[in-house]
Residue frames as a rotation matrix with the C-alpha (Angstrom) as fourth column:
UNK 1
-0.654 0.756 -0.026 144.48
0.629 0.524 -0.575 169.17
-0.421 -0.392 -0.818 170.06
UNK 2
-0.860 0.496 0.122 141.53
0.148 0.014 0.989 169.87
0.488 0.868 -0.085 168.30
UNK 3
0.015 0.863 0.506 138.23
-0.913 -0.194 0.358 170.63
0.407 -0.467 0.785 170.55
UNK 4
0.500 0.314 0.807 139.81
-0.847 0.374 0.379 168.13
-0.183 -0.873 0.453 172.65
UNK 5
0.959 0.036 0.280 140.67
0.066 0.936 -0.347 165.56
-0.274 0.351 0.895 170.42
UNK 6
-0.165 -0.937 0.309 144.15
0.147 0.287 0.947 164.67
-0.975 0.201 0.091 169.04
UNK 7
0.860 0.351 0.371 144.76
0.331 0.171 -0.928 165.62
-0.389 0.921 0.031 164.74
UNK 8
-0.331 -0.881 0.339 147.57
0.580 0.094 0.810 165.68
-0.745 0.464 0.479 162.32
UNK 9
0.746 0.529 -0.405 148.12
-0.509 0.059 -0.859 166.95
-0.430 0.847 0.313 159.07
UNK 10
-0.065 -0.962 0.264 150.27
-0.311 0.271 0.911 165.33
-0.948 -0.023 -0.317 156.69
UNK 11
-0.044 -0.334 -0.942 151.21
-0.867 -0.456 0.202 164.52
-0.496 0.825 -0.269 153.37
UNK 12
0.587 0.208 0.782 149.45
-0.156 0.977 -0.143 161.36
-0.794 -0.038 0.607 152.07
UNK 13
-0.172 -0.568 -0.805 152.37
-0.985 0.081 0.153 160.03
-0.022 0.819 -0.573 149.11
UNK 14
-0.286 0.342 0.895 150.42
-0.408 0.802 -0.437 156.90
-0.867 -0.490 -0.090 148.77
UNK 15
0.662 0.728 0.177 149.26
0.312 -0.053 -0.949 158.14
-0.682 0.683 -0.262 145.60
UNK 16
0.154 -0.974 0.165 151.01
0.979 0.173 0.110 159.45
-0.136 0.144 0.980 142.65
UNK 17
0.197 -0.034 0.980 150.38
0.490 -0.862 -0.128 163.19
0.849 0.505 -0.153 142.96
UNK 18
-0.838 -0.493 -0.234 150.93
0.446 -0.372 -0.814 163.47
0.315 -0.786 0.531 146.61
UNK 19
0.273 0.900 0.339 147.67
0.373 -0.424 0.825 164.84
0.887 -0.099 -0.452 148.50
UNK 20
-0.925 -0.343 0.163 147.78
-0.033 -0.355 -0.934 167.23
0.378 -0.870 0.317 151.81
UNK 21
0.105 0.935 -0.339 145.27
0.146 0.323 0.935 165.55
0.984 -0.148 -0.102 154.45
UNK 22
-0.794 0.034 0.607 144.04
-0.588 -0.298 -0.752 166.07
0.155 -0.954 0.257 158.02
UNK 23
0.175 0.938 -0.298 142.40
-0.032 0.308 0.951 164.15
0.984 -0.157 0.084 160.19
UNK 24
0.286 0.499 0.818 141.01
-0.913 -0.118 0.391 164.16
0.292 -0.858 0.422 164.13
UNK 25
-0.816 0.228 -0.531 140.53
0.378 0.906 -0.192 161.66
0.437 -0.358 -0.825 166.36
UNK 26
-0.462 0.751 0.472 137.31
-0.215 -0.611 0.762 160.84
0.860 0.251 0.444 167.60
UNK 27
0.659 0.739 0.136 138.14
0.220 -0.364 0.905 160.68
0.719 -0.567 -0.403 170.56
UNK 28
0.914 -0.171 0.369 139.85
-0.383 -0.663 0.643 162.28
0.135 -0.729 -0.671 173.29
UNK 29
0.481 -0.705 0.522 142.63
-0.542 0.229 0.808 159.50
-0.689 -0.672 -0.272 173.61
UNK 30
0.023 -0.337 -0.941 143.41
-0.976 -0.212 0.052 159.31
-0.218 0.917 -0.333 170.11
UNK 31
-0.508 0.028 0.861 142.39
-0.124 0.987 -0.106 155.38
-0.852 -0.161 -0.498 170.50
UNK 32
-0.201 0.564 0.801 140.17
0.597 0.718 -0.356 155.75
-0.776 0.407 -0.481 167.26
UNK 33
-0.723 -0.397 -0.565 140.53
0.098 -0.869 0.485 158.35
-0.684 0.295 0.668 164.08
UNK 34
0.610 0.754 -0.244 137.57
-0.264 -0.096 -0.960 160.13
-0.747 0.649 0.141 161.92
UNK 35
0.435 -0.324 0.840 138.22
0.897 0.237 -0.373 159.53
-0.078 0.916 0.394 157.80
UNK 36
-0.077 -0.687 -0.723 140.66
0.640 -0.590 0.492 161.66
-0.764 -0.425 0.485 156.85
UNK 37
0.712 0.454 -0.535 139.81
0.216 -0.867 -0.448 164.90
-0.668 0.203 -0.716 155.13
UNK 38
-0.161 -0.518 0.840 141.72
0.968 -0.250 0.031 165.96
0.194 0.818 0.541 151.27
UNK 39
0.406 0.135 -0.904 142.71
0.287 -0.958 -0.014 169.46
-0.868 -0.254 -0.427 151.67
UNK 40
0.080 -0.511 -0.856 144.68
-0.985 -0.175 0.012 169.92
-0.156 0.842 -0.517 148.39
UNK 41
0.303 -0.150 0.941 145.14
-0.025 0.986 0.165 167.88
-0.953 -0.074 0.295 145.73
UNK 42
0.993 0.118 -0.013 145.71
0.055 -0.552 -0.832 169.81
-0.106 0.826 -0.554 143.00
UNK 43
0.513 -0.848 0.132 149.91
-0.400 -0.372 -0.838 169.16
0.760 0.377 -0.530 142.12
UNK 44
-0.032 -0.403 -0.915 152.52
0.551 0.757 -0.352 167.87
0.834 -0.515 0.198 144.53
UNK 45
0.250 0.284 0.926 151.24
-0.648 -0.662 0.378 169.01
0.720 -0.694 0.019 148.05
UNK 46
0.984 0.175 0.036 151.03
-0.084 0.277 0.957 168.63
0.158 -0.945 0.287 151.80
UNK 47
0.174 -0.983 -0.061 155.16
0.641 0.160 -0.751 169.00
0.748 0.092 0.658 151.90
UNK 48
-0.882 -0.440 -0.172 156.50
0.387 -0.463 -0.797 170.48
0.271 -0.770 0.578 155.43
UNK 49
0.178 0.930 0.320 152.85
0.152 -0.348 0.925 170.80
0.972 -0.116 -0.203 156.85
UNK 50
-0.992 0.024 0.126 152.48
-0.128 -0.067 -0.990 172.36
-0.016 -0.997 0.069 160.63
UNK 51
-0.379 0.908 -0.176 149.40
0.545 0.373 0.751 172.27
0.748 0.189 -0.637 162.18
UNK 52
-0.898 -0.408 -0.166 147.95
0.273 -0.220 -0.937 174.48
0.346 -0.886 0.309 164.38
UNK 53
-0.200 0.892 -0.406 144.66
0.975 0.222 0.008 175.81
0.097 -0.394 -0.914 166.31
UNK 54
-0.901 -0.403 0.159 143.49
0.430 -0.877 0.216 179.09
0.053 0.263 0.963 165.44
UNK 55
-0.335 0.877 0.344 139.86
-0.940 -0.288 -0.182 179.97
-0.061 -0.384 0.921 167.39
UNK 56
0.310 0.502 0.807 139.14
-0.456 0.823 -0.337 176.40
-0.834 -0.264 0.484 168.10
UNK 57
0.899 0.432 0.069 139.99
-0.234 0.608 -0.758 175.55
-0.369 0.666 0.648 163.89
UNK 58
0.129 -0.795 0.593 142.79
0.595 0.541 0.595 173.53
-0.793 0.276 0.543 162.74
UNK 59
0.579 -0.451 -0.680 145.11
-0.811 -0.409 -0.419 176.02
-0.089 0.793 -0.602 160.25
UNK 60
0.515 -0.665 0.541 147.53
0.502 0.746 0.438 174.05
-0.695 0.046 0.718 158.42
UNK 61
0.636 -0.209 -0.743 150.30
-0.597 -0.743 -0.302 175.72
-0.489 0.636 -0.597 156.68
UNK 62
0.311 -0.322 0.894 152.42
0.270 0.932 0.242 173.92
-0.911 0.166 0.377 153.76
UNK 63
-0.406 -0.639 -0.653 154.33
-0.493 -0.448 0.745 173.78
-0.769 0.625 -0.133 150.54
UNK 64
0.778 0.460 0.428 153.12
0.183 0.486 -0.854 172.96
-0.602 0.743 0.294 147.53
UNK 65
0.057 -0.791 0.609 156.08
0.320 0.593 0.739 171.42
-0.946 0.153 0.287 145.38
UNK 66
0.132 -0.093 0.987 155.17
0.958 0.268 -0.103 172.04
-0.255 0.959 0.125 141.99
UNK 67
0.322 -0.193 0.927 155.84
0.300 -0.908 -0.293 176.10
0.898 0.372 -0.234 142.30
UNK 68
-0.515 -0.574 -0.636 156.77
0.724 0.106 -0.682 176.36
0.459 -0.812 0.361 145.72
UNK 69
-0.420 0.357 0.834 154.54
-0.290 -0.924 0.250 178.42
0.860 -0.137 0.491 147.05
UNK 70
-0.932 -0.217 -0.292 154.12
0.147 0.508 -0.849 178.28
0.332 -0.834 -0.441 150.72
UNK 71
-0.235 0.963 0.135 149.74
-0.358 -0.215 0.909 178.04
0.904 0.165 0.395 151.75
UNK 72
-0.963 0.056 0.262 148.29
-0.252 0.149 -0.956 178.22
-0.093 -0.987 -0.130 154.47
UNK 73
-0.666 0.708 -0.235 144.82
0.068 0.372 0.926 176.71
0.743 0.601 -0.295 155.16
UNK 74
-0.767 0.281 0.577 141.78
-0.632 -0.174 -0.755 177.24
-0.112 -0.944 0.310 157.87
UNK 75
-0.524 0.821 -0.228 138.88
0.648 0.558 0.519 175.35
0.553 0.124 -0.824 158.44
UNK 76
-0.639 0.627 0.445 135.34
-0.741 -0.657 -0.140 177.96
0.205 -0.419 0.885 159.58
């Protein structure tokens, strides 16, 4: 939970480069979700994402495929 709300991240492979995305719900009972937010897109990302709450802001840590290197993101 998010300041209340249900949010994910996860690995959109809809596309062909793979994108790591996050989105909320906007509201409390996860009955309706904001647009979902591109955190990386840059190579094949969003692979074994966690999510987590870190002062109130969604961190998301993850692999990024094309060198493995394991990144971690915050939102201020």
């Amino acid at each position: 939970m998010v300041n209340g709300h249900p949010a994910i991240s996860y690995r959109d492979y809809t596309n062909t480069k793979d994108d790591l995305k996050y989105v909320r719900a906007s509201d409390a009972g996860g009955g309706s979700w904001d647009t979902p937010v591109t955190v990386e897109s840059e190579g094949n990302v969003g692979w074994w994402t966690s999510l987590a709450v870190v002062n109130g802001n969604p961190a998301i840590s993850y692999c990024r495929w094309t060198n493995g290197d394991l990144k971690f993101a915050i939102c201020y």
